[in-house]
N, C-alpha and C positions, 0 to 999 in steps of 0.2 A: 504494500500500500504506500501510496505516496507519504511525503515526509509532511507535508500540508493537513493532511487527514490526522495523522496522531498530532501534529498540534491542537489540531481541534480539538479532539478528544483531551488532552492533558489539560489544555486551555478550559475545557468544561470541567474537569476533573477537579482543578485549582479552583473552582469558584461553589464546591462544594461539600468542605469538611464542617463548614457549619451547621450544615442539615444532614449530611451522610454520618457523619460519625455517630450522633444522637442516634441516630436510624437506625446503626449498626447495633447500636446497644442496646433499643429498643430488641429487635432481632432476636439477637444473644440472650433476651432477659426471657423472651416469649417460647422461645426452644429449652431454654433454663428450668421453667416451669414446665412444660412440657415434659421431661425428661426425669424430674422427678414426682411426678402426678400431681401436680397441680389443676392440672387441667380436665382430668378424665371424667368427673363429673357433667365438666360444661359439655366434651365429646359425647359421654352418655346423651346425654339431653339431646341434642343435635338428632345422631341417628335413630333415637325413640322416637323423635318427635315427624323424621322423615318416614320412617317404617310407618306410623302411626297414619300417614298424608295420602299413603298411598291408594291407588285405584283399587275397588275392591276384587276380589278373585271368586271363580264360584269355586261350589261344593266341592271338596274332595270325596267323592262317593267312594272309593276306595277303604276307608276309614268310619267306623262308626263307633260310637261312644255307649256304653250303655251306662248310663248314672244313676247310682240307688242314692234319692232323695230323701225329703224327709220325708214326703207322703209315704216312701216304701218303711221308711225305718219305721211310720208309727202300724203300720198293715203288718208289719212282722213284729211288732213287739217288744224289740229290744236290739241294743249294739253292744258290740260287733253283732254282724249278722252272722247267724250260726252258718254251720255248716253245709245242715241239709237246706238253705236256703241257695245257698252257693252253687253245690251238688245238683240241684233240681234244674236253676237257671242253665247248667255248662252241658247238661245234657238234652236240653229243651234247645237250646243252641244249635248243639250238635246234627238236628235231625234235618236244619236249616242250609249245612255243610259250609261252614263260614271255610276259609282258604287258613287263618291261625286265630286264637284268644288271646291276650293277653289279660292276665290277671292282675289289678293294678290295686290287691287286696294284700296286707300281712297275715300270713299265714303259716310262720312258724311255732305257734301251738295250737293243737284243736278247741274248735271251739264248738261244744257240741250243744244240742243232739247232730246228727248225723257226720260226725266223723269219718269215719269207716266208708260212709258214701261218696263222701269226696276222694280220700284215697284210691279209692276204687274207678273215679271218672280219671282223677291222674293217671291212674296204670293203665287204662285204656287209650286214653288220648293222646299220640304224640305233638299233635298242637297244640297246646294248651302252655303258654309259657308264665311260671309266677316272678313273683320278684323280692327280692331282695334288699336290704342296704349295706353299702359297703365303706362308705366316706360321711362323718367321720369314725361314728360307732358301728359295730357290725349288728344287722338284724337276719338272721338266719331264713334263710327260705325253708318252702314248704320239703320237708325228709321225701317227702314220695319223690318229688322230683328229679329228673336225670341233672346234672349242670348244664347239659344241652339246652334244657329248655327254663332254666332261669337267667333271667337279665335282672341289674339293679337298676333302682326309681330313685338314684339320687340326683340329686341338682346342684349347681355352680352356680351361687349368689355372690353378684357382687358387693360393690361394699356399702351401692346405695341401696340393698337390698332388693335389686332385680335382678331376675334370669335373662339373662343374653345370649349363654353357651350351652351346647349341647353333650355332656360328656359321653362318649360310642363305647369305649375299651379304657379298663386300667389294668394295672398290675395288682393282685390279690394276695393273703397267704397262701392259699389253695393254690394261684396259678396266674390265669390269666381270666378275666370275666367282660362282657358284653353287655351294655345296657338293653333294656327292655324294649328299647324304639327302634335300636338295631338288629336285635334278634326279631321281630316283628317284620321289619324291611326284607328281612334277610332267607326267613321263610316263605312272607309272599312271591320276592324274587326269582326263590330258586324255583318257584312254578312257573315263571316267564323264560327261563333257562338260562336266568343272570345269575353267578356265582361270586360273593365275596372273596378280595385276594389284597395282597398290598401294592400300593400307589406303586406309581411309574416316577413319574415327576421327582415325587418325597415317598422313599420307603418307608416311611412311617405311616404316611398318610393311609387311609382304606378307599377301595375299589372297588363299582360293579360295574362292570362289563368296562365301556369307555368313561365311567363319569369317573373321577377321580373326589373326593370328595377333601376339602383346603382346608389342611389342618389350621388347629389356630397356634398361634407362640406366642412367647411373654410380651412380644409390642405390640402386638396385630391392632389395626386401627386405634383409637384411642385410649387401647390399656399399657398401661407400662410394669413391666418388671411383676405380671400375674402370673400365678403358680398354671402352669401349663402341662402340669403331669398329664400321663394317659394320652389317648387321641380325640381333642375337642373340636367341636366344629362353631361356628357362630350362628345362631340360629334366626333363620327368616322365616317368621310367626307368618302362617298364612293372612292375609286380611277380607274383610267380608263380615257382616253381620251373623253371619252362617258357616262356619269355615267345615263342620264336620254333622252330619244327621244324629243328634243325639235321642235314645230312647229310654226310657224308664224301667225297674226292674218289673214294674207292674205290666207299662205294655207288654213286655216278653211276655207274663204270664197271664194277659188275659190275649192275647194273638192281634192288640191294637195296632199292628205296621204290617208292610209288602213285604214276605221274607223273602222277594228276591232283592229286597234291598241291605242281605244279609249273606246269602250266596255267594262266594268265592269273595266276602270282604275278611280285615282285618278288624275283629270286635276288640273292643279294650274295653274290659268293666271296673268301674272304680267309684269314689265318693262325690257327690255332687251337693251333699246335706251341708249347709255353712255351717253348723254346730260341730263337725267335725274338725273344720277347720284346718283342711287338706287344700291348699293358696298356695299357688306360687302367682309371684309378683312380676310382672310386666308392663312399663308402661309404652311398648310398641304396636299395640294390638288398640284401634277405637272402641268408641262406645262401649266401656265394660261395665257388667252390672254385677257385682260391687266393684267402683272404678280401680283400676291398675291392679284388676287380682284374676286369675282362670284358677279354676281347679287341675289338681296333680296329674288326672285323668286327661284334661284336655294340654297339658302340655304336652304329656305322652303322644296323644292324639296331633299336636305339631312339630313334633320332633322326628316322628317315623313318615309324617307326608311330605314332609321335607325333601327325607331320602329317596322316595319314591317317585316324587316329581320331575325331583332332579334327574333321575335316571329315565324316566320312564318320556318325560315330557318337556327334559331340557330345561325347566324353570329354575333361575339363577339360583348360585347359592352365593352367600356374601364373601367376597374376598376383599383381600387390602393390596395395599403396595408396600414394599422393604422399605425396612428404615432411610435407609439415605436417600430413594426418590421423595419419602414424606418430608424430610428435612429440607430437601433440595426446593420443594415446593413453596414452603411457607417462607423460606429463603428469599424465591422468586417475587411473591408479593408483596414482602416487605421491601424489597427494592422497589417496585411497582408504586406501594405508597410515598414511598422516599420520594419519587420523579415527582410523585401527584404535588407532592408539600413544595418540591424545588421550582415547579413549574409555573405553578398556579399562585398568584399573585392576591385573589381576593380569599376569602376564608369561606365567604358563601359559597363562591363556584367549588372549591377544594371539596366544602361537605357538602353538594349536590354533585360532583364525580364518585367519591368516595361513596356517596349513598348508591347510586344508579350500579358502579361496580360492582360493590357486597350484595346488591338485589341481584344481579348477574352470576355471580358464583355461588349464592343460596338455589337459585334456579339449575343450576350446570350441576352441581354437587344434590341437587337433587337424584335431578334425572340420570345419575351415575349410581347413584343408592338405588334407584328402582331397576335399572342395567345387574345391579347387585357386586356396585364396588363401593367401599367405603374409604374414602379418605378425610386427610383432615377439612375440614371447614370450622371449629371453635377457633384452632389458634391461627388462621388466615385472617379470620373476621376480626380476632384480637390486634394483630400487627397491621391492617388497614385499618382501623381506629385510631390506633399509639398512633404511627409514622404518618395518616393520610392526615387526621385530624387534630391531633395532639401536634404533632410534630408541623405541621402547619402553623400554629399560634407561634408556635417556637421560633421554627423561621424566618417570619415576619418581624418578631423582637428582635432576633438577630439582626434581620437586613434593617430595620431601623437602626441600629446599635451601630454596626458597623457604616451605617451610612452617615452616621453623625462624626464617626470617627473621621471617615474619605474626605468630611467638610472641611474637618479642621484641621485635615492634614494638609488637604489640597490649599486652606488660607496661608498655610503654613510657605508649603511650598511656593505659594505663589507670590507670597513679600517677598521671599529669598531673591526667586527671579527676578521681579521685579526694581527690587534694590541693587542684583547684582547687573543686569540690563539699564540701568538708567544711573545712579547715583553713583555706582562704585565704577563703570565706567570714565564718568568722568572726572573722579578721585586717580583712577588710573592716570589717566592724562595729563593729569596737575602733577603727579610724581615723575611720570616721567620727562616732562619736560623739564620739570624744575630740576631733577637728577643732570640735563640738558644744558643746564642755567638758561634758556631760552625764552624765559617766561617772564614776562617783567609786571611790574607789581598791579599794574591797572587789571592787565588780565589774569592775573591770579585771583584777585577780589573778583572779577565776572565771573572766572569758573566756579569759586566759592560761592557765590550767591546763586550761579546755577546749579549747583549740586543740594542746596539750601532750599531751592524750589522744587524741586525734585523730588524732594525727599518730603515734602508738603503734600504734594499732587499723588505721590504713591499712598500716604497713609487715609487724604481726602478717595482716594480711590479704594483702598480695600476698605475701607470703612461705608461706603454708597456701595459697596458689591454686596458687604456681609448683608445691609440691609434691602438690598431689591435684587441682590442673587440674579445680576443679568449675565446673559451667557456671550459675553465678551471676552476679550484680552488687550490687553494697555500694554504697548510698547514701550521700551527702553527713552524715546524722545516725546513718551505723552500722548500719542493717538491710541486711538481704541478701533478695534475692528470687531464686527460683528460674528461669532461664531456660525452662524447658522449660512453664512455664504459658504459652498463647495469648497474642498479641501483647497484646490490649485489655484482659486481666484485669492484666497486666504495666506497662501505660501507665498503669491506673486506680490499680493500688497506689503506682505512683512520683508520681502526683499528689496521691494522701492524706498519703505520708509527707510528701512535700515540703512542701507545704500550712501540714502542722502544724509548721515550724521555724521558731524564732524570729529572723523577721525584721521589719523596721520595719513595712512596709508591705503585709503579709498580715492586719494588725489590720485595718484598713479596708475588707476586703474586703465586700461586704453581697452580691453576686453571682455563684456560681459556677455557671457551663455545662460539663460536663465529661460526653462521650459519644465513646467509641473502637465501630466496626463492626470487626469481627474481620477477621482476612487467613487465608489457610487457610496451614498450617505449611511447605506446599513453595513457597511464594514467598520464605520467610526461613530465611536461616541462623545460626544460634545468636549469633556475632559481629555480624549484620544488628541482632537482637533488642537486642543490648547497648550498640549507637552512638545506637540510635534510643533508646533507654532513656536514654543518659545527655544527648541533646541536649534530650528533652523537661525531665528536670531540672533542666539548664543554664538553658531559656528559664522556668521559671517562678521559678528562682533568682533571675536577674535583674529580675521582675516585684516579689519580694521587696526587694530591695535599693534599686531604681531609680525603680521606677514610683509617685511622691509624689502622694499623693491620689487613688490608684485604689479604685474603688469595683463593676467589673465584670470579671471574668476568663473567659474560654472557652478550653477546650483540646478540641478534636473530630478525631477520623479518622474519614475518611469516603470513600469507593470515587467515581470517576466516570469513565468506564468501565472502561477495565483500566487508572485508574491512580490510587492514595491518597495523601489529602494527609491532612495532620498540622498543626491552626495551634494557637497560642498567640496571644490577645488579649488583651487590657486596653484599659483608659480611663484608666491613668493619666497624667504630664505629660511621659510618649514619649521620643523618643532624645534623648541631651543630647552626642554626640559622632557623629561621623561614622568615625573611626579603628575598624577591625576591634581586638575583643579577640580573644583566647585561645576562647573558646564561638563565636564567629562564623568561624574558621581550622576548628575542628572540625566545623561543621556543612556547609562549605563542601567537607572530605576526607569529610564522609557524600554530599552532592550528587553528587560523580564515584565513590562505589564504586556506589552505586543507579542512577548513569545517570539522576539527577532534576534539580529545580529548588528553590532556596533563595532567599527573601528574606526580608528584615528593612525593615520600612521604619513612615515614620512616617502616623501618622493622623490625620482629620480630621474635628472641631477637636481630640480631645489623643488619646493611647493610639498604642500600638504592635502592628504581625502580624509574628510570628514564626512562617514559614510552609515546609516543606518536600512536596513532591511529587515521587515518582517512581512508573515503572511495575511494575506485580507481572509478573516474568518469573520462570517454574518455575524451580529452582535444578537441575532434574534434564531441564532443557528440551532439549538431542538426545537425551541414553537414554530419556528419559522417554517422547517421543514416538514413535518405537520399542517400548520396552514394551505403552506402550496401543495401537498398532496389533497388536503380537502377540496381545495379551488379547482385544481385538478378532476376530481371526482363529478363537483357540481358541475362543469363546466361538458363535460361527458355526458351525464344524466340530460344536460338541459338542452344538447347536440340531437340526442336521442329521441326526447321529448318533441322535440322541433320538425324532428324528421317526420317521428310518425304521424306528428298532426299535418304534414304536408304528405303523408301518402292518405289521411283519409280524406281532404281535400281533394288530393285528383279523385279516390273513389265519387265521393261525392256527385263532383262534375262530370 
């Protein structure tokens, strides 16, 4: 890339650690938290709240619930329900030919009368899967049962006491055990002739057929450092006011449903009585009656359609992205908000960008939660806040701050010049003549009393600037020229005035070369106009004063490519010191604010170049380029618009 291009760039770069660095910290502070769970709460909310948003899904007919309420608890009399209450339903089931049961009752001790009868439908039944606990206390399954056909009904609560995760498989004393939602999956499947196996991807992960199913790990979307034992998946709660056909133990027993809406399904029986008080907590799922709670049963019943959707009908399951793309993200927009704060000028516009944005990626980060990828959106929304809106006030303090500094430095600077352009000038002159002895006493009192006005009209003058801030500049012999004329018409007058002040060695001039090419207005800014104004001055000052026996002067600006140089030449008898003055320190703080190059040096055989180059970068160079691609765009659109109203015109005609 050109050498002009990273000026630019560094040139932007240097005009922004007042608001980058804040921004940077901001950043650093929002991944900080981040990283040590500060924020999982807010992420929980987030993705509950988009699961919760979503379109509803129909039925899982696949799935039915049978739930012993309280109507059934009080028809039978007593809880636990006995046995032969159990016993009666799994064989009244059975005549129905459901595909597997899952029992979603404790049952390891009898609870009689009819013991013995249940036993007896276990040892008949290979479908029939009970359950267990295994995390954190062990509850023993029912003794008849093979291990084959028990799964545990534990759950992974987080810490704001919802279920999010689904746990498939852990490590047991006995071995190795299967939850209840996967031994259900995993029975129905194998009558599809899909067999359970491990992942491809991730050996750890579990597999049917091609679905792969995405384990979770200690970061995965916005949990940090969670116990990730076993093989857990993240669970995407069906949504629907209806997600599962639930029936009562009474319908079974009085034959109130379609039992082919029983045939070749997966039944799960369990408690649906609030007095029991079998809740798992969720608040992904709408409209819940009582709010943010399903019973044990129907989680079971979302957990195992989960699996089978996925496999059977493709329906997402929720996945993340790795750490470092999540990082790299929220990264991305706090630079994003950083440009917004560096850019944007008013506070309003900043917080209607910054608003319209965040509604932009709550919408995008939606539709990617319903695709079934979860990423961050709490700390993206967090770090456009800090950096877009915070860091905007910030900004703004800043750029005033610093602008009040540029005032009083630029006043500063600008006696200097102006003292050392007019008054010491002709302090200069007085010494050197007098060193001369060529000065006789009349005109030593003139040049005194002109240095003595001088010096009047300079302090009368920054004192009428300080108060009406005109965008002038006062030359060394008292005229003022107006900044806002073009660079070259500007360069041209401060050579004429200069020209004509009375110094030794502008008598001898027989040669003058004097041609400025113009720069167009948005490469310079006003104070750009007035440095270069007074350095030009300075170097022909000095040609005045210095240059004994010069007989040819050229002062030219002139483009070559996108970059203008400025010289001042002579033929007279060149440097006679090596030591920077006062006009060489100044031209040197022109060199680093233009981002150029400055030399002074001497010629050969006599004369001196007094030479400054830097590159013309737009003063309005990121909005700027922005604007002219918008202009650009309208200008296209309105092309288009034009045209086809002149084809329906010929239709028309």
């Amino acid at each position: 890339m050109s050498r002009s291009f990273w000026l630019k760039i560094r040139k932007e770069i240097s005009i922004w650690p007042g608001v980058t660095l804040p921004g940077i910290v901001i950043i650093g502070l929002v991944i900080l938290f981040r990283l040590t769970g500060a924020l999982q709460l807010l992420e929980w909310l987030t993705i509950d709240t988009f699961l919760r948003l979503r379109p509803s899904e129909p039925m899982d007919q696949r799935v039915v619930i049978i739930g012993i309420n309280e109507e059934d608890i009080g028809e039978v009399g007593s809880y636990p329900i006995p046995d032969e209450e159990i016993a009666s339903l799994l064989e009244k089931l059975q005549t129905y030919k459901p595909r597997v049961i899952g029992l979603d009752l404790i049952r390891d001790l009898p609870v009689n009368p009819g013991h013995q009868e249940l036993v007896a439908i276990f040892q008949e039944w290979p479908n029939i899967i009970g359950i267990e606990k295994v995390l954190p206390h062990q509850i023993a399954p029912p003794p008849e049962l093979p291990s084959a056909q028990v799964g545990f009904a534990d759950t992974l609560i987080d810490k704001d006491g919802n279920v999010r995760r689904s746990l498939l498989g852990t490590p047991v004393d006995q071995g190795y055990q299967f939850s209840l939602s996967l031994r259900l999956a995993e029975t129905y499947l194998q009558g599809e002739g899909i067999t359970l196996e491990n992942g491809i991807k991730d050996l750890q992960a579990m597999r049917f057929g091609t679905t792969e199913l995405p384990r979770f790990l200690p970061n995965s979307g916005g949990y940090v450092r969670t116990d990730a034992g076993g093989v857990q998946v993240l669970l995407n709660y069906r949504s629907g006011q209806e997600p599962f056909l639930t029936l009562s133990l009474n319908d079974i027993k009085t034959g109130n449903f379609n039992p082919n809406l029983i045939r070749d399904r997966i039944i799960i029986i369990g408690m649906t009585a609030p007095s029991v008080k079998d809740f798992v907590h969720t608040s992904a799922i709408a409209n819940l009656q009582p709010v943010g709670q399903i019973y044990g049963v129907e989680f079971h019943a979302h957990a195992t359609s989960q699996i089978l959707s996925a496999v059977l009908e493709q329906r997402v399951l929720l996945r993340t992205w790795s750490d470092p793309w999540e990082y790299l993200w929220i990264v991305a927009w706090g630079m994003l908000a950083i440009s917004f704060a560096r850019n944007n000028q008013s506070p309003w516009n900043n917080l209607l960008i910054v608003g319209v944005v965040s509604l932009g990626l709550v919408i995008v980060t939606y539709i990617l939660i319903v695709r079934g990828w979860w990423i961050p959106v709490a700390p993206v929304l967090l770090v456009l806040t800090l950096n877009g809106i915070g860091l905007a006030a910030f900004s703004q303090y800043d750029r005033g701050l610093k602008s009040q500094i540029e005032v009083r430095q630029r006043t500063i600077e600008q006696a200097f010049n102006l003292i050392h352009n007019g008054p010491m000038q002709t302090l200069a002159y007085i010494r050197m003549h007098t060193q001369n002895q060529d000065l006789s006493q009349d005109e030593l009192l003139s040049k005194l009393e002109e240095m003595r006005d001088e010096t009047w009209e300079v302090a009368e003058y920054l004192k009428q600037d300080a108060l009406t801030q005109e965008e002038t500049i006062r030359l060394g012999n008292n005229q003022k020229l107006e900044l806002q004329l073009p660079i070259n018409k500007l360069f041209s007058e401060v050579c004429r005035e200069t020209l004509e002040r009375n110094f030794p060695y502008f008598d001898t001039l027989k040669v003058k070369a004097i041609k400025f090419e113009p720069i167009p207005e948005r490469y310079l800014t006003i104070e750009h106009k007035r440095e270069l104004c007074q350095f030009l001055e300075e170097s022909l000052c000095n040609i005045g004063k210095h240059a004994q026996g010069v007989t040819r002067l050229s002062a030219i600006g002139s483009y070559k490519g996108s970059w203008y140089t400025l010289s001042i030449k002579d033929n007279g008898s060149g440097i006679s010191s090596s030591r920077e003055n006062r006009g060489t320190r100044q031209a040197r703080s022109l060199e680093k604010q233009l981002g150029g190059k400055f030399k002074r040096e001497r010629l050969s055989p006599r004369g001196t170049l007094c030479e400054l180059t830097w590159p013309l970068v737009d003063k309005y160079w990121g909005l700027g380029r922005i604007r002219h691609s918008l202009k650009s765009l309208f200008r296209i659109a309105k092309g288009r618009r034009q045209r086809a109203e002149g084809r329906r015109e010929v239709r028309r005609l």
